[in-house]
C-alpha positions in Angstrom: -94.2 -28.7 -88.8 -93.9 -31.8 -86.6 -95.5 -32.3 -83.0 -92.1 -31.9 -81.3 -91.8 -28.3 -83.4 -94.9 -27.4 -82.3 -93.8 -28.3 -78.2 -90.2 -26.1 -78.6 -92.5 -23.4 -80.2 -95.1 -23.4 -77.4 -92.7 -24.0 -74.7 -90.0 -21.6 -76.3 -92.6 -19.2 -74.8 -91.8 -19.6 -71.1 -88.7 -18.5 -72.5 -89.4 -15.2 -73.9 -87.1 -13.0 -74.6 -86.3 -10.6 -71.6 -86.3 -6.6 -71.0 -85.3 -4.5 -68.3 -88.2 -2.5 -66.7 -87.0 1.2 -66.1 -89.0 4.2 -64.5 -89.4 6.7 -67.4 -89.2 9.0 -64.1 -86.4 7.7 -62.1 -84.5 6.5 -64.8 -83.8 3.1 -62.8 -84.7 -0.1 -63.6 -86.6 -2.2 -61.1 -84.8 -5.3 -59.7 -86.1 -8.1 -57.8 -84.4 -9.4 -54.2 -82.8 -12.9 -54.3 -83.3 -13.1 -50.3 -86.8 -11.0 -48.9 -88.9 -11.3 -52.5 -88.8 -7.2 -52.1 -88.7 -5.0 -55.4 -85.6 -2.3 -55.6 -85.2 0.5 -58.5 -81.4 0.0 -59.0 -79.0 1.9 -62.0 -79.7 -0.4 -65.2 -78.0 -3.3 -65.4 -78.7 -5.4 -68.7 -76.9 -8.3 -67.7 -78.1 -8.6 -64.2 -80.7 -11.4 -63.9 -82.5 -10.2 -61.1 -83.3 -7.1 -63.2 -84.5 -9.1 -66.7 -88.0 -9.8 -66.9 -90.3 -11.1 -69.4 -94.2 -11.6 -69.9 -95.9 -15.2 -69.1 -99.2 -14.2 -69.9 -100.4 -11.7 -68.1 -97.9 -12.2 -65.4 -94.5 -10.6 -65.4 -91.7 -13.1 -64.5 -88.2 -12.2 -62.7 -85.3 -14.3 -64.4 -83.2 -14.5 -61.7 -85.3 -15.6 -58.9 -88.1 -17.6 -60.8 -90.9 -15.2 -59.3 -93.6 -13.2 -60.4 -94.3 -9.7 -59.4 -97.7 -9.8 -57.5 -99.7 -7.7 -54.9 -99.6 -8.2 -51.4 -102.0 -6.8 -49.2 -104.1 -3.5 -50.3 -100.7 -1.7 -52.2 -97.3 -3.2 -51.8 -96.0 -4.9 -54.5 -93.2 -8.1 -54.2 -92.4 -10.9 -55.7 -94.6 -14.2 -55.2 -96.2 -17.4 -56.8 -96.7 -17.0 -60.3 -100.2 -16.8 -61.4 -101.3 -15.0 -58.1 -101.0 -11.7 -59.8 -102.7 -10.9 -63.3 -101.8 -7.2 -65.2 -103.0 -5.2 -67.5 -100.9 -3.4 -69.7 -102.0 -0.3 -71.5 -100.0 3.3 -72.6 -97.1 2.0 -70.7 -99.1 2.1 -67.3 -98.8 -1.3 -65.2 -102.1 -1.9 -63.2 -103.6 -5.2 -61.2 -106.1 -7.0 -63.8 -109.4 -7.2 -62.7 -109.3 -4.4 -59.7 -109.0 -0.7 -58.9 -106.0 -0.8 -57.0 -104.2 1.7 -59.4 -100.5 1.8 -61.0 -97.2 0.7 -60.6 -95.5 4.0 -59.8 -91.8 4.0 -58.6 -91.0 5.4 -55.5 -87.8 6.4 -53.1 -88.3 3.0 -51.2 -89.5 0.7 -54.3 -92.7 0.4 -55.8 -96.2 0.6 -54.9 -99.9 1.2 -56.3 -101.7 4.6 -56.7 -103.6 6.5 -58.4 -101.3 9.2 -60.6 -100.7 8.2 -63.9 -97.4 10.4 -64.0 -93.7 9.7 -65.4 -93.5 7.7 -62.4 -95.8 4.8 -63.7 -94.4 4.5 -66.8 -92.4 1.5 -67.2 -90.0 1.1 -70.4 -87.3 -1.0 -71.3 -83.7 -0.5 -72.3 -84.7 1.3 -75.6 -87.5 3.3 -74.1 -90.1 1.7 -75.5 -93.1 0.5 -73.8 -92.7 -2.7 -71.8 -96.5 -2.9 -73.1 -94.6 -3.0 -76.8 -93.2 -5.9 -75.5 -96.8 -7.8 -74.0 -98.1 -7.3 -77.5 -95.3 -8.7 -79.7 -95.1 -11.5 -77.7 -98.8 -12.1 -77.8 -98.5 -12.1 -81.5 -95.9 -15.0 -82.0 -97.8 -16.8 -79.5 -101.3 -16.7 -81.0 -99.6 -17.3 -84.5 -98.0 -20.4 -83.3 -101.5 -21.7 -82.0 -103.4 -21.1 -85.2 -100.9 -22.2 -87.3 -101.6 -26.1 -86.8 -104.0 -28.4 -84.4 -101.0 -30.6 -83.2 -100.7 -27.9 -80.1 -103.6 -29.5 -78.2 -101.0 -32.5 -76.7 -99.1 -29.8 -75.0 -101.6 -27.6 -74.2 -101.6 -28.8 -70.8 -98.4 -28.1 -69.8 -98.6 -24.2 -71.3 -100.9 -23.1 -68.3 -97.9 -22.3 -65.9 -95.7 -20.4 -68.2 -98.9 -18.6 -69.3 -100.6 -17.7 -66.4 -103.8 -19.2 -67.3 -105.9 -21.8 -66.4 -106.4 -25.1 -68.5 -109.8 -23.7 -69.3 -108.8 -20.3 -70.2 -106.3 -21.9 -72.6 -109.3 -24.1 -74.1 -111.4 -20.9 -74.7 -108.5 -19.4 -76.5 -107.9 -22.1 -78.8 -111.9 -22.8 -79.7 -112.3 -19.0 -80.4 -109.3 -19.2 -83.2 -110.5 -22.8 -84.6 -114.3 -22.0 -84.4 -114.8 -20.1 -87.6 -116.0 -22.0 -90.5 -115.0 -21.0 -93.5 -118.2 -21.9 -95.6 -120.0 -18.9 -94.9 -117.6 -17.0 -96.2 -116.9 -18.6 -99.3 -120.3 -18.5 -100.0 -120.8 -14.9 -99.0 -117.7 -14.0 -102.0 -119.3 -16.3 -104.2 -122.8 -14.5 -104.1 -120.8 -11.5 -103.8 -118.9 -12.1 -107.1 -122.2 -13.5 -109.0 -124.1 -9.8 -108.0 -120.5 -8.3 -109.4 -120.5 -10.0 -112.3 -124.2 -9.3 -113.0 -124.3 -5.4 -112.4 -121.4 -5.3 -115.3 -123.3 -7.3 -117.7 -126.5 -4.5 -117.1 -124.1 -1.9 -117.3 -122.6 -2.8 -120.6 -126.1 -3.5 -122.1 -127.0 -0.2 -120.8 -123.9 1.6 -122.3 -124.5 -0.3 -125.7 -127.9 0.6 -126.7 -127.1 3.9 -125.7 -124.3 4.3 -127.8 -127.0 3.1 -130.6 -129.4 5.3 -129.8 -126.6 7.8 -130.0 -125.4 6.9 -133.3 -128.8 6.4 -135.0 -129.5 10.0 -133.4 -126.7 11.4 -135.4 -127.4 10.0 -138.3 -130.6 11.2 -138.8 -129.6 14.6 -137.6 -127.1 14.5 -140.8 -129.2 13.4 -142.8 -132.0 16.1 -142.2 -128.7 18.6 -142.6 -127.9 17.0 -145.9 -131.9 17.4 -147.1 -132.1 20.9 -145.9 -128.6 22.2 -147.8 -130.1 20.4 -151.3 -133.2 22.6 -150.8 -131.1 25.3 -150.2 -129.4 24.8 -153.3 -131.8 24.0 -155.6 -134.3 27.1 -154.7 -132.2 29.5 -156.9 -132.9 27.8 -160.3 -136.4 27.5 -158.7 -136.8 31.1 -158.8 -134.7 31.4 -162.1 -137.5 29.0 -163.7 -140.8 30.1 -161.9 -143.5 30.8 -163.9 -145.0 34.0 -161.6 -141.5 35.6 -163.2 -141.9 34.6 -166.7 -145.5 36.1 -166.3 -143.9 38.9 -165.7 -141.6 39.5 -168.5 -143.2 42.2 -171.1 -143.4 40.4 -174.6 -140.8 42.2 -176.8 -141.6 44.0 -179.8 -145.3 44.2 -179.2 -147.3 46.3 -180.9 -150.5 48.5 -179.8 -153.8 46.2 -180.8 -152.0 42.9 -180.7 -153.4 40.0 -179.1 -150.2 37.8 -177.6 -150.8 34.1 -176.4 -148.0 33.2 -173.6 -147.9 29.3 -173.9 -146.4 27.0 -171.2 -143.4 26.5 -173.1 -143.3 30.4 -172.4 -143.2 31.3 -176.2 -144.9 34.8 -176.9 -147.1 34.9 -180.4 -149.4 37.0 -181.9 -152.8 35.2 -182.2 -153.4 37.2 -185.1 -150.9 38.3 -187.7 -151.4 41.2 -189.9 -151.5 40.5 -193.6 -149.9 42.7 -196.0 -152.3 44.8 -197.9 -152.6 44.4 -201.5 -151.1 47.2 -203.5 -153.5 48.8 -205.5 
């Protein structure tokens, strides 16, 4: 954007749009004198100027007589000089910034300052919303239309009237949105991302020699399965072949007064065979 953009942006805010104040109790909207600087409540009126005002600020500006609404004396309430009168705006409540003087709360005659936080000092505009709705929007386009260059400092000066804040109230508000440096924080994500990038790597190390420990684990654990079914099956020809049962096994055949001889091959003789005797 050029410097002139930047000026009609800045300057457009002086212009704000406008919004009709109305008592959320009275159901009138508040409505400045051309003549006396005195503050009516008058049936809404949206195209009545003297009833359209808008936020400069922290000041609340009349459209059709140029004024701001501002305190006079300990709780009447007209309108004066812009800039003499700061407010804070919170849960639709109006009160003086920077004092205890209470609310603006509508009564028969106008409006004044208390105490009560009732109906009666809650101010909204045409679509019941909160005239503070309307403080904080504007706030918004006016902060992103600071930050969004540094060509705004040649008109800078000339913003202090329509914002109702002094040239160096305006300067603090610009430093505090040019003052960060971003180099901490790119440095910050960098370390952040290098810490990130290590605690995966140890993870995944972690998670792969466990899955080797895992595998080598079942492996042996099948192959001592394996071992133990072989032994399994080979211990019934075992038995079927052990010596202890062929021991057992009464030579067949065998005669009273023979000596037998059992050899390893487990083949049963007689040590001793009888001859035939000679026929006489």
């Amino acid at each position: 954007l050029t410097l002139l953009d930047h000026t009609h942006t800045l300057l457009s805010f002086a212009d704000a749009e406008a919004f009709v104040m109305k008592n959320a109790k009275a159901k009138l909207c508040l409505q400045a004198s051309p003549t006396d600087g005195n503050l009516l409540l008058e049936v809404c009126n949206p195209e009545s100027d003297f009833q359209d005002w808008s936020w400069q600020g922290h000041s609340l500006m009349n459209r059709g007589t140029g004024s701001c609404l501002s305190v006079v004396g300990t709780d009447s309430v007209q309108t004066g000089l812009c800039g003499s009168t700061s407010w804070d705006c919170s849960d639709s409540l109006l009160s003086p910034l920077g004092s205890s003087q209470g609310y603006l709360v509508a009564t028969k005659k106008g409006v004044t300052l208390s105490d009560t936080r009732a109906l009666k000092a809650q101010w909204q505009d045409a679509a019941d919303r909160s005239v503070c709705e309307e403080k904080a929007e504007q706030d918004w386009h006016f902060l992103a239309a600071l930050t969004s260059t540094q060509e705004y400092e040649h008109v800078a000066a000339n913003m202090t009237l329509a914002l109702g804040m002094s040239q160096e109230e305006l300067e603090e508000l610009l430093w505090f949105f040019r003052r960060e440096d971003p180099s901490t924080w790119n440095y910050s994500i960098l370390a952040l991302s290098f810490v990130t990038l290590s605690l995966g790597l140890v993870l995944l190390a972690v998670n792969i020699a466990r899955n080797r420990k895992r595998k080598i684990q079942l492996y042996q654990e099948a192959a001592q399965k394996a071992q133990q079914e072989a032994k399994q099956a080979l211990m019934p020809v075992q038995q079927e072949h052990s010596p202890a049962e062929t021991g057992k096994q009464e030579p067949q055949d065998q005669k009273a007064g023979e000596v037998v001889v059992q050899w390893k091959d487990g083949t049963v003789t007689s040590l001793y065979t009888e001859s035939p005797e000679d026929p006489i």
